[in-house]
C-alpha positions as a Python dict, from the first residue, in 0.01 Angstrom:
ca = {
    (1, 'X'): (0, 0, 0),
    (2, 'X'): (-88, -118, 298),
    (3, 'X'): (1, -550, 257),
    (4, 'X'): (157, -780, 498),
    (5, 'X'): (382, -849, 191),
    (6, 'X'): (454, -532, 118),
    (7, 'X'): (556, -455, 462),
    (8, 'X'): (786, -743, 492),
    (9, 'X'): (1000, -687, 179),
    (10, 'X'): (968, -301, 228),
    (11, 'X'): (774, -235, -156),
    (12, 'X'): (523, 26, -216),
    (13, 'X'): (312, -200, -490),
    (14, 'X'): (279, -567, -451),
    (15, 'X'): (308, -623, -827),
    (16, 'X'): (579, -910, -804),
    (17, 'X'): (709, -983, -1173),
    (18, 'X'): (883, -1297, -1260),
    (19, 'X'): (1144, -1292, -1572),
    (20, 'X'): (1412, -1436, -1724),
    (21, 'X'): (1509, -1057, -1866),
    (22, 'X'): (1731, -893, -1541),
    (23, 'X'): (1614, -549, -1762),
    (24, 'X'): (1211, -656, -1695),
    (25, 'X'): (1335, -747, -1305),
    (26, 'X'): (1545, -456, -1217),
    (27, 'X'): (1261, -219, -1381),
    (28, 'X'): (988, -324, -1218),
    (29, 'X'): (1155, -365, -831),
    (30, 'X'): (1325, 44, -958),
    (31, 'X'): (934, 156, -1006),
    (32, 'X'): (774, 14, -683),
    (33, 'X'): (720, -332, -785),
    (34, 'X'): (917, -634, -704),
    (35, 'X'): (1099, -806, -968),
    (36, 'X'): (1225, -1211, -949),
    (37, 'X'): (1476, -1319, -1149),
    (38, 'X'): (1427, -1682, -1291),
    (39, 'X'): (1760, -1892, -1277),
    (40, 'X'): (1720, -2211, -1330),
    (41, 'X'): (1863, -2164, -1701),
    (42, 'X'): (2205, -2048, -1515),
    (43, 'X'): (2522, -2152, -1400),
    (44, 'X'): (2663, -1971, -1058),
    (45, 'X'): (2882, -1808, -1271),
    (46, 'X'): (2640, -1606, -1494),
    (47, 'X'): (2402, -1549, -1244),
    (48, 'X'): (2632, -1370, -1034),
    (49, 'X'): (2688, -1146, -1334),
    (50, 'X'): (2294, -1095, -1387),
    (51, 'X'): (2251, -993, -1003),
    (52, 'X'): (2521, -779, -1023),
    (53, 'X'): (2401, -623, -1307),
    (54, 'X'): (2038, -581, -1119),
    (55, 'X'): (2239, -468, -793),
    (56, 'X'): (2357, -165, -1025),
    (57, 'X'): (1986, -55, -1145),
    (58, 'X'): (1784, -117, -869),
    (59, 'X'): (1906, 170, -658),
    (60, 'X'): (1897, -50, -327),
    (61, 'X'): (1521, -183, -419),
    (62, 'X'): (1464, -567, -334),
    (63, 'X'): (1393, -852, -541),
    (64, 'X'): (1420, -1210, -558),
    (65, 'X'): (1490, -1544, -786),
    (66, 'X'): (1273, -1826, -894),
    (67, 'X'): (1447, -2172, -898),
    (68, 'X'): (1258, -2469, -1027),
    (69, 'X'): (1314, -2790, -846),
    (70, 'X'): (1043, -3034, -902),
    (71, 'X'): (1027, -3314, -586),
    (72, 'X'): (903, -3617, -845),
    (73, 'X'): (1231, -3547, -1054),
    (74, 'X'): (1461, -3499, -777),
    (75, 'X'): (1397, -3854, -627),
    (76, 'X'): (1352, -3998, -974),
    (77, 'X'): (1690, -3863, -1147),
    (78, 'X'): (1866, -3704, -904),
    (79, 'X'): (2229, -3915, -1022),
    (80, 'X'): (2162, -3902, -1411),
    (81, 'X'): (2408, -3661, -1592),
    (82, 'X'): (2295, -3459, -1860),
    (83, 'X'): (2465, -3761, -2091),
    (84, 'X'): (2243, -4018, -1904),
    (85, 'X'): (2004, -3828, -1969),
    (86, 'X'): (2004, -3836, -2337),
    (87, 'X'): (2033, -4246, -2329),
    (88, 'X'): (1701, -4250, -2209),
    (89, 'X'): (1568, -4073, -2458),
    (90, 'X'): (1350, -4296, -2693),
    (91, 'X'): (1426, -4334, -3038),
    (92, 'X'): (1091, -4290, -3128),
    (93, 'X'): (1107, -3938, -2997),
    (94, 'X'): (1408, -3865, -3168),
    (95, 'X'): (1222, -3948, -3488),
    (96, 'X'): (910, -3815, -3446),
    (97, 'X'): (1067, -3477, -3385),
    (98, 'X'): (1310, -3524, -3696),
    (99, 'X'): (1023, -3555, -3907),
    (100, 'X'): (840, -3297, -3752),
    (101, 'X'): (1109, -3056, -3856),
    (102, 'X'): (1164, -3197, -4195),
    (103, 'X'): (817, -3155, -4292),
    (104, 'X'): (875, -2775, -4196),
    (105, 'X'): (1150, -2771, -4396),
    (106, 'X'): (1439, -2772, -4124),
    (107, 'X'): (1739, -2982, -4184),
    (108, 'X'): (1833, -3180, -3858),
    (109, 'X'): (2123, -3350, -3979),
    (110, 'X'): (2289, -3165, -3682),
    (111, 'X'): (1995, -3181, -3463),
    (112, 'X'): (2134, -3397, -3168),
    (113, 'X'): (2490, -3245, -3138),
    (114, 'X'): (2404, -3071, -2855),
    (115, 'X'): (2236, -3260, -2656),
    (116, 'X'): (2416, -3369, -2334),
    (117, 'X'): (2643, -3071, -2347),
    (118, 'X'): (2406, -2818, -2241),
    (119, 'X'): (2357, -2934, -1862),
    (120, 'X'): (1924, -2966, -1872),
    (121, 'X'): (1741, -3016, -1587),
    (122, 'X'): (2109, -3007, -1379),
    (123, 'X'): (1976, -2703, -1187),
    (124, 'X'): (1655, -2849, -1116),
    (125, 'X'): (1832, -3113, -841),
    (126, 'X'): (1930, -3015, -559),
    (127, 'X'): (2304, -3082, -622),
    (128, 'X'): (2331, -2789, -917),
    (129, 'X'): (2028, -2549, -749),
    (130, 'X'): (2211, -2523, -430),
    (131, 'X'): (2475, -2406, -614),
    (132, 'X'): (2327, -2189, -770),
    (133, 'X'): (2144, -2064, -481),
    (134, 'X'): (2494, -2017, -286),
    (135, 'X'): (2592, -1736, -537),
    (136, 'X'): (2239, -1570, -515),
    (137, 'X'): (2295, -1510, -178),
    (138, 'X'): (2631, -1342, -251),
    (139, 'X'): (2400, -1094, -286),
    (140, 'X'): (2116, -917, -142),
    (141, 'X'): (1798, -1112, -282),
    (142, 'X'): (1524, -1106, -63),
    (143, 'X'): (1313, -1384, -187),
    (144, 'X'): (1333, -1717, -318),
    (145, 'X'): (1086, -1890, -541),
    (146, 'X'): (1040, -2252, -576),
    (147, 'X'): (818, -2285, -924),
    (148, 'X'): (729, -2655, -908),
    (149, 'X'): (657, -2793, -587),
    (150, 'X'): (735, -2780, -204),
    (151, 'X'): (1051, -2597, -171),
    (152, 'X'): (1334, -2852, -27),
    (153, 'X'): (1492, -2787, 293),
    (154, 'X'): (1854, -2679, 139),
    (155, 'X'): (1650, -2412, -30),
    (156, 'X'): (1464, -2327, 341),
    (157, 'X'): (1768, -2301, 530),
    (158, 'X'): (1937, -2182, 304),
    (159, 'X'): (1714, -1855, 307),
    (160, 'X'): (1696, -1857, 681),
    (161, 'X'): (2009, -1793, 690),
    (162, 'X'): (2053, -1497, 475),
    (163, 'X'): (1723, -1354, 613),
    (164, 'X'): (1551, -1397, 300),
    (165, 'X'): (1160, -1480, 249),
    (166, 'X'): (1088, -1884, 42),
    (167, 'X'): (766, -1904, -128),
    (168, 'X'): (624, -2148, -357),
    (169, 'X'): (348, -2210, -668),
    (170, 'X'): (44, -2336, -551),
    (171, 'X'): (-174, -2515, -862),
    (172, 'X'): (-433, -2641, -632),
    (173, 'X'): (-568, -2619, -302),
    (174, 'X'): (-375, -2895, -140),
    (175, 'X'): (-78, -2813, -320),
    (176, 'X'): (-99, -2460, -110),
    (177, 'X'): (-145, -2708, 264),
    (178, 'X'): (200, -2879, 145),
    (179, 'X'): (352, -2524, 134),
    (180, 'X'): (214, -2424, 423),
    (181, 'X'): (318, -2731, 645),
    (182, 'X'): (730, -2691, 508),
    (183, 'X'): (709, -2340, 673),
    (184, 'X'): (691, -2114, 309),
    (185, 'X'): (665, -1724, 384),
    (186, 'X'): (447, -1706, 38),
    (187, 'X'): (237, -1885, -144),
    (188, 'X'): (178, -1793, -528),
    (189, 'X'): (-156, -1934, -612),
    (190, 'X'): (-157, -1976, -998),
    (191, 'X'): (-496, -2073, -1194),
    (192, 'X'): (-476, -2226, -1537),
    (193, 'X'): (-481, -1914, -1697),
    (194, 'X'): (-118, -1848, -1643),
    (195, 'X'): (174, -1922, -1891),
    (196, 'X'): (431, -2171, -1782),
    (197, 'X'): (344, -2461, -1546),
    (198, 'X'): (-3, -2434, -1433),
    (199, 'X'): (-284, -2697, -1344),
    (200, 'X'): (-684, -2672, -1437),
    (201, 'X'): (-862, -2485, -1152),
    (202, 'X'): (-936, -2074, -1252),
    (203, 'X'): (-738, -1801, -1098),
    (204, 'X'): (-1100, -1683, -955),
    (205, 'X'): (-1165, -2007, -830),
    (206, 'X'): (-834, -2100, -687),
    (207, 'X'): (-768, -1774, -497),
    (208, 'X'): (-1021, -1768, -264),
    (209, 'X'): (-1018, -2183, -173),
    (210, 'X'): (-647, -2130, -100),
    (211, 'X'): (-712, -1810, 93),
    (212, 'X'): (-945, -2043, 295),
    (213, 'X'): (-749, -2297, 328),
    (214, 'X'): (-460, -2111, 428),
    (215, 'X'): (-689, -1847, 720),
    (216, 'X'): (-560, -2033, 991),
    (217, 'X'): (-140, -1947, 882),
    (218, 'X'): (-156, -1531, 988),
    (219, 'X'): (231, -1578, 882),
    (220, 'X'): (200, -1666, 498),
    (221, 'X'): (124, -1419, 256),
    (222, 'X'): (-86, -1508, -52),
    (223, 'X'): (-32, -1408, -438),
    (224, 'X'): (-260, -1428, -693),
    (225, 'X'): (-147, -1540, -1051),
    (226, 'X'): (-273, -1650, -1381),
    (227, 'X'): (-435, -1409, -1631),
    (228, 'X'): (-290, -1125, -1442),
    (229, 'X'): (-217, -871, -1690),
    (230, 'X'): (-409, -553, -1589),
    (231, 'X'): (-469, -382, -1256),
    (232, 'X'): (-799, -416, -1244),
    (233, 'X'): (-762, -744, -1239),
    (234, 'X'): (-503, -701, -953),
    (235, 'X'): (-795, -536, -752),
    (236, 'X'): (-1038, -848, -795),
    (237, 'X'): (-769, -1020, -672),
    (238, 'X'): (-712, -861, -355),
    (239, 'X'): (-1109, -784, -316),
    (240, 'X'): (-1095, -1149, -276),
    (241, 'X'): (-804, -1154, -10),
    (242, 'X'): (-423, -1190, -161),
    (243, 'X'): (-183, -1015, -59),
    (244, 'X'): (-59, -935, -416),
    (245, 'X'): (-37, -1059, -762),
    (246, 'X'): (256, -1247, -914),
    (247, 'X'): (286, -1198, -1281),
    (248, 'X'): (459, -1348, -1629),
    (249, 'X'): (354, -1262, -1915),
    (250, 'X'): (256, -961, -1930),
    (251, 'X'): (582, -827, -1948),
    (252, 'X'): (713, -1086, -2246),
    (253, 'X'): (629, -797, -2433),
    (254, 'X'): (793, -447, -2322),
    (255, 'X'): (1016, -288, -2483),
    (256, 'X'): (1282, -497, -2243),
    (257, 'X'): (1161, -821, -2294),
    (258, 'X'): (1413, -1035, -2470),
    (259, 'X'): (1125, -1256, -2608),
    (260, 'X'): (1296, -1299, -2953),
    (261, 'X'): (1067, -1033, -3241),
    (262, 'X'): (901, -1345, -3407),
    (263, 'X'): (711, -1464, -3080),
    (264, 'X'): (642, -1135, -2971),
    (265, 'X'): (448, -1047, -3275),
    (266, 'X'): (235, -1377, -3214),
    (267, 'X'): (169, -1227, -2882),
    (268, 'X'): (62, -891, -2981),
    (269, 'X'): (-139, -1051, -3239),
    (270, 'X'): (-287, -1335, -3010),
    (271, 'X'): (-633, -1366, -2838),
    (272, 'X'): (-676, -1539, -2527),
    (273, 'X'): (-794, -1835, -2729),
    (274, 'X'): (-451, -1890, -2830),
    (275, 'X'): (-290, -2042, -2591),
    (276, 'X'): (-313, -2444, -2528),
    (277, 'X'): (-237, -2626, -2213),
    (278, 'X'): (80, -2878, -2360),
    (279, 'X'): (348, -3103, -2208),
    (280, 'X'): (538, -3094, -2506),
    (281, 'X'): (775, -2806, -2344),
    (282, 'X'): (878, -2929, -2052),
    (283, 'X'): (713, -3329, -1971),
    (284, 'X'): (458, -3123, -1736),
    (285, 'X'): (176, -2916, -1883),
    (286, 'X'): (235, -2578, -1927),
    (287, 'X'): (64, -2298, -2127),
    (288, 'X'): (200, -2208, -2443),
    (289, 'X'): (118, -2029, -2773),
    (290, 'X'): (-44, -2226, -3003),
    (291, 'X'): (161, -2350, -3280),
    (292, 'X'): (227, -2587, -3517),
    (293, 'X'): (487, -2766, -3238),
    (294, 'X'): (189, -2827, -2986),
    (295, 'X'): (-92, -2908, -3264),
    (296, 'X'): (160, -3206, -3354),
    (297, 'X'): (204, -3333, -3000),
    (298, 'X'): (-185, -3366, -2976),
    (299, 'X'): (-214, -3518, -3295),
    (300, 'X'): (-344, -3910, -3298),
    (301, 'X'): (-1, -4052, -3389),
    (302, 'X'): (198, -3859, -3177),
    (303, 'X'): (427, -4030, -2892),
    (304, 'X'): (306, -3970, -2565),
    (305, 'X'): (578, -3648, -2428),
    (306, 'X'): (827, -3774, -2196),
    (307, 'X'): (848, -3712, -1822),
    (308, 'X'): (1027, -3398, -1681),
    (309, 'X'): (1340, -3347, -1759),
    (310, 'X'): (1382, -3578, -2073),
    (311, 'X'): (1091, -3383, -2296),
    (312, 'X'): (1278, -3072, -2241),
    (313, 'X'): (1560, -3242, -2396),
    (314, 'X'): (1445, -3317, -2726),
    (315, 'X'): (1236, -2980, -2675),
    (316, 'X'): (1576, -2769, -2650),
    (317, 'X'): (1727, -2967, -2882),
    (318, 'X'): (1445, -2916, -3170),
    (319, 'X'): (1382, -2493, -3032),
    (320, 'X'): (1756, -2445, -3062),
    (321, 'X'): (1673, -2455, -3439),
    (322, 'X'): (1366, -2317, -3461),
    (323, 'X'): (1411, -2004, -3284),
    (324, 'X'): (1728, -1933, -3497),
    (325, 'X'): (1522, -1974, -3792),
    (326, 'X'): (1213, -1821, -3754),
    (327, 'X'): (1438, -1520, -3646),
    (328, 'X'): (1533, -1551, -4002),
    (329, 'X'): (1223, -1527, -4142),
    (330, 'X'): (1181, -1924, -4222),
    (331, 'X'): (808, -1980, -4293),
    (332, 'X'): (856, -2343, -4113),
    (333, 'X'): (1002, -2236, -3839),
    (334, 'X'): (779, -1964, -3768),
    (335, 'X'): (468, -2185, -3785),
    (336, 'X'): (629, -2401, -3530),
    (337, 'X'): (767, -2105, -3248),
    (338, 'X'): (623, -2074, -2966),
    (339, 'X'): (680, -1997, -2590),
    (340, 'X'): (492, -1994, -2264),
    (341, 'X'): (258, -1724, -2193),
    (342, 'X'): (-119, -1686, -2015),
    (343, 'X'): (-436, -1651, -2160),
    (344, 'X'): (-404, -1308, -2093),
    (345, 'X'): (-209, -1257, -2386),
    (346, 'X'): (-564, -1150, -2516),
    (347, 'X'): (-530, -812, -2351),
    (348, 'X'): (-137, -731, -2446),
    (349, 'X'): (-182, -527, -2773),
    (350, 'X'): (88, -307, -2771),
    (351, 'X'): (425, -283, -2671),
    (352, 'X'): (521, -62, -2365),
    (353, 'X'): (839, -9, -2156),
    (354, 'X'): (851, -229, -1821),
    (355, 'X'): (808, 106, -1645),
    (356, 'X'): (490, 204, -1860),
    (357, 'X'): (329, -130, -1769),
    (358, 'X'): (403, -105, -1390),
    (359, 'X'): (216, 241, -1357),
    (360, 'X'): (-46, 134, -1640),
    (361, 'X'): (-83, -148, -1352),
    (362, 'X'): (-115, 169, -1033),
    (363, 'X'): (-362, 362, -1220),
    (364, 'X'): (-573, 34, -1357),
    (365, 'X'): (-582, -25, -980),
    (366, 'X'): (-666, 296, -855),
    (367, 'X'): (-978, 325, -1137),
    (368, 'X'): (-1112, 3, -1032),
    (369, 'X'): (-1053, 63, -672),
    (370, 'X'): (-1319, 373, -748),
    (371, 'X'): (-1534, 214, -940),
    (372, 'X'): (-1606, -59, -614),
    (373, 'X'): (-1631, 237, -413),
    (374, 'X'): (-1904, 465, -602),
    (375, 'X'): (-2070, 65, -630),
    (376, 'X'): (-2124, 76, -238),
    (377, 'X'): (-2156, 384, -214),
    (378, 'X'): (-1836, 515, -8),
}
């Protein structure tokens, strides 16, 4: 296809695909696509062992990372240790989430032995992401992400000098000026439909009023995202102007996907109405599944969730437990699982290899590229 993204990180299909799976990643960048890697949840060590991995399947294809280093956390905890980080933690939060569990039946007489050990939110400052950006360029990424804000200048120069593209999420139209000021090669416009981090404007709303705002930058390329899970919705998209689409969760259910069995049956089973808009992940909202974990953050006598990283603390802590369980069939635990994903989870019914989905994607796009066509008559 014929993008100014596509063009610049040599693709034939500017479906990008972010996972944490380096089998979703390295399938989608083998069949045209371009896959990103997330890695904030590793160490240099084991993401040099996930790229390598991708180096071996990708038969010379490109693709890129996703790092998430949030600017209001960086300045705010940038010395706490993952110890520190614990101490802050309420006691009231401690408790609420003990009883939480309890009433699910889930023993947490062991809840908090983990906690401090497991190094959250040390590779969202810029001490442990540089890091682990120094062994991503070991080897040939081509892109670098920055999920939650403007990408910091390690992470520009860094890229610079390994010839590699930066781009950034873009909630909201001034979010996408911020971007665009630091010098980003890509800005990933994501409406509230998306899983993960997201803020309230649409996806059809939010494209075009960054696309606008951005007409005057001929160097930046623009992705769409949110809701993306078909490619006729990929064709709106670019009707309206991006460059591309950028893309979650539609592939937290191929045949790949290491989205644990439990979670991806509430997927296949969801509509679009069940997702919720929580910050009872992460201290920022992001859109999750429905469950009985985010009905009891929004209940009346909840605490209010802690600021980024400390929620994710007691989050990890509580998920380390549930996940384990509900994989073992525990009717508590499996009303409380859940995991980020997009109110397109409406429209993912069935489960398909990561190949499957990427040409299910090309010929969505070519049917609704003919549909516009016999509309105006060309």
């Amino acid at each position: 296809m014929n993008t100014k993204i596509c063009a610049q990180l040599g693709i034939d299909f500017p479906l990008f695909a972010f996972s944490h799976c380096r089998d979703v990643v390295a399938g989608v960048s083998a069949a045209g696509g371009f896959g990103v890697l997330g890695a904030v949840g590793h160490s240099p060590e084991t993401l040099d062992v996930e790229l390598s991995w991708i180096d071996e399947h990708v038969d010379g294809k490109p693709y890129g990372v996703d790092l998430l280093v949030p600017t209001s956390m960086d300045n705010k905890e940038q010395g706490l240790s993952a110890r520190e980080l614990e101490d802050r933690i309420p006691a009231e939060h401690k408790r609420y989430i003990e009883d939480l569990l309890a009433q699910h039946g889930i023993d947490t007489r062991d809840l908090w032995d983990r906690v401090g050990q497991d190094g959250v939110g040390d590779n969202m400052r810029e001490a442990g992401a540089s890091l682990v950006l120094d062994a991503a360029f070991t080897h040939p990424v081509k892109l670098v992400v920055n999920a939650l804000g403007v990408p910091p200048e390690f992470m520009m120069s860094k890229a610079r000098e390994h010839g590699a593209l930066v781009g950034a999420l873009a909630g909201a139209k001034e979010h996408s000026t911020k971007h665009a000021e630091a010098g980003v090669d890509v800005v990933v416009v994501a409406g509230t439909e998306a899983g993960g981090h997201c803020g309230e404007v649409s996806t059809l709303v939010l494209v075009p009023e960054v696309i606008e705002e951005l007409k005057d930058y001929d160097n930046i390329s623009v992705l769409a995202a949110g809701g993306i899970v078909t490619g006729r919705q990929m064709a709106a998209c670019m009707a309206m102007g991006a460059d591309g689409v950028w893309t979650g969760s539609v592939w937290l259910t191929t045949a790949e996907a290491e989205t644990i069995p439990v979670v991806k049956e509430k997927m296949l089973a969801a509509t679009s109405r069940h997702t919720v808009r929580s910050r009872s992940r992460t201290g920022k909202y992001t859109r999750q599944l429905r469950s009985a974990w985010t009905d009891a953050w929004q209940a009346a006598d909840s605490p209010e969730p802690l600021p980024m990283p400390l929620q994710g603390v007691v989050a990890n802590a509580a998920f380390r437990k549930i996940n384990k369980l509900a994989q073992a069939n525990h009717e508590g635990a499996k009303q409380l699982v859940n995991y980020f994903v997009g109110q397109g989870v409406g429209l993912m019914n069935e489960t398909l290899s990561v190949r499957a989905v990427v040409y299910q994607f090309m010929e969505d796009f070519a049917a609704a590229r003919e549909r516009l066509n016999n509309v105006i008559g060309e």
